[in-house]
N, C-alpha and C positions, 0 to 999 in steps of 0.2 A: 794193461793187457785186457782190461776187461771192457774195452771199447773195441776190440777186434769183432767181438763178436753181433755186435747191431748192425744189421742192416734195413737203409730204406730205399725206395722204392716212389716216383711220383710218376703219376700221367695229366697230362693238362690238354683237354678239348677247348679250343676258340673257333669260331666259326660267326664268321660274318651272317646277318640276317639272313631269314629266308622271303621270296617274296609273299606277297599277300594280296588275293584277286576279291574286289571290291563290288558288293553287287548291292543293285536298286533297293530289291527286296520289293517291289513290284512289278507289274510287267509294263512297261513303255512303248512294245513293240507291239504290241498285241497278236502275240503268238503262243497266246495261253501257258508260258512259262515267267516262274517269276524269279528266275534268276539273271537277269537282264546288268548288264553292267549302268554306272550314272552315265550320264553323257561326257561325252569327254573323255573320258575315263579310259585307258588303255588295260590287258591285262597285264595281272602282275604289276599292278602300280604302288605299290605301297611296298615297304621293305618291313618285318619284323624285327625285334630287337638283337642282337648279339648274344650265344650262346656260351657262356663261361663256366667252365665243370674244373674242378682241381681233385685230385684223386689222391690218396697217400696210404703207404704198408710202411709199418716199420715193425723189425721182427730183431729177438734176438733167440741165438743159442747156447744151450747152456749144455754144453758136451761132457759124459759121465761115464765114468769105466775106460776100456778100451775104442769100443763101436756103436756109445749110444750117445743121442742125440735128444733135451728137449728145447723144442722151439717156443718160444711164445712170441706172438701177435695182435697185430692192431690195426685196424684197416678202416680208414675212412673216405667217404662217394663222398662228393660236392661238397669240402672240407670249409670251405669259406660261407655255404647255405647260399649260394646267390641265385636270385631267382629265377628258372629257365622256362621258358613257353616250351611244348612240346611240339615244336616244329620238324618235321621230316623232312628229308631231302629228293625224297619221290614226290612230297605234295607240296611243299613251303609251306606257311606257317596259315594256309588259309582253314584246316580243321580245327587250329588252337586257337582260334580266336574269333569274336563275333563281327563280322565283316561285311555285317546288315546297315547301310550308310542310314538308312531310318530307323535303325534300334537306341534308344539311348544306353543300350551298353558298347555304343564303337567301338574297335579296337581291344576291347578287355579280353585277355585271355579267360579261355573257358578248358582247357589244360594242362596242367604244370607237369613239369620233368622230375623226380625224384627230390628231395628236399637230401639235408646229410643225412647219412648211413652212416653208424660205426658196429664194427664185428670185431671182437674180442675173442680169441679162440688158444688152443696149443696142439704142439704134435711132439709124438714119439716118433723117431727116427733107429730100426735098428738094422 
C-alpha cells in the first residue's frame, strides 16, 4: 500500500541541431564589414549538435488525519548532465558558438544550457 502513494513525473526535450552561419571574420568584399561569409559558403551551413534535456519529479504523499496532506519531493533539470550548447530557435546556434572560420577556437561553444539541477522540498496540503 505504500507504493500507492509515489508519484513520478518525466519531460524529455530532443531537438535536432540548430543551424550555424559561418563568417570570414574579415572583409573580402570590401565593404567595410567584417562579417562577410567564406566563399563558398552558403548561410546556415553548418548544423549544431543535438539538444538532449531529461527532466524528472518524483513526489510522495504521506496523508495524516482526516484532510491533511505532506508531500515530499525531488526534482531534477538535465538528470543524465548531458552537454547542451545554448542554441535558440529564433537564432540557431550561431551566438553559442565561435563561428570565426579564422579563430582557432572554431566551433567551440562559448554558451552552455543549464548543467543538472536538483531541488529537494515539501508541502503541507490542508
Amino acid at each position: 500500500n505504500w507504493m500507492d502513494n509515489f508519484h513520478i513525473a518525466t519531460m524529455t526535450y530532443m531537438h535536432s541541431g540548430s543551424p550555424i552561419n559561418v563568417y570570414a571574420g574579415k572583409d573580402l568584399n570590401g565593404d567595410g564589414q567584417l562579417n562577410d561569409r567564406p566563399l563558398f559558403t552558403g548561410r546556415n551551413s553548418l548544423v549544431g549538435p543535438n539538444l538532449y534535456e531529461e527532466d524528472m519529479r518524483i513526489s510522495y504523499d504521506i496523508p495524516f488525519r482526516e484532510r491533511y496532506h505532506l508531500s515530499l519531493y525531488s526534482e531534477a533539470e538535465n538528470l543524465d548532465n548531458h552537454p547542451n550548447w545554448n542554441c535558440r530557435a529564433s537564432s540557431g546556434c550561431t551566438s553559442a558558438v565561435n563561428n570565426n572560420v579564422t579563430s582557432s577556437a572554431f566551433l567551440k561553444p562559448t554558451s552552455d544550457r543549464n548543467p543538472r539541477g536538483l531541488n529537494f522540498g515539501s508541502k503541507i496540503t490542508f
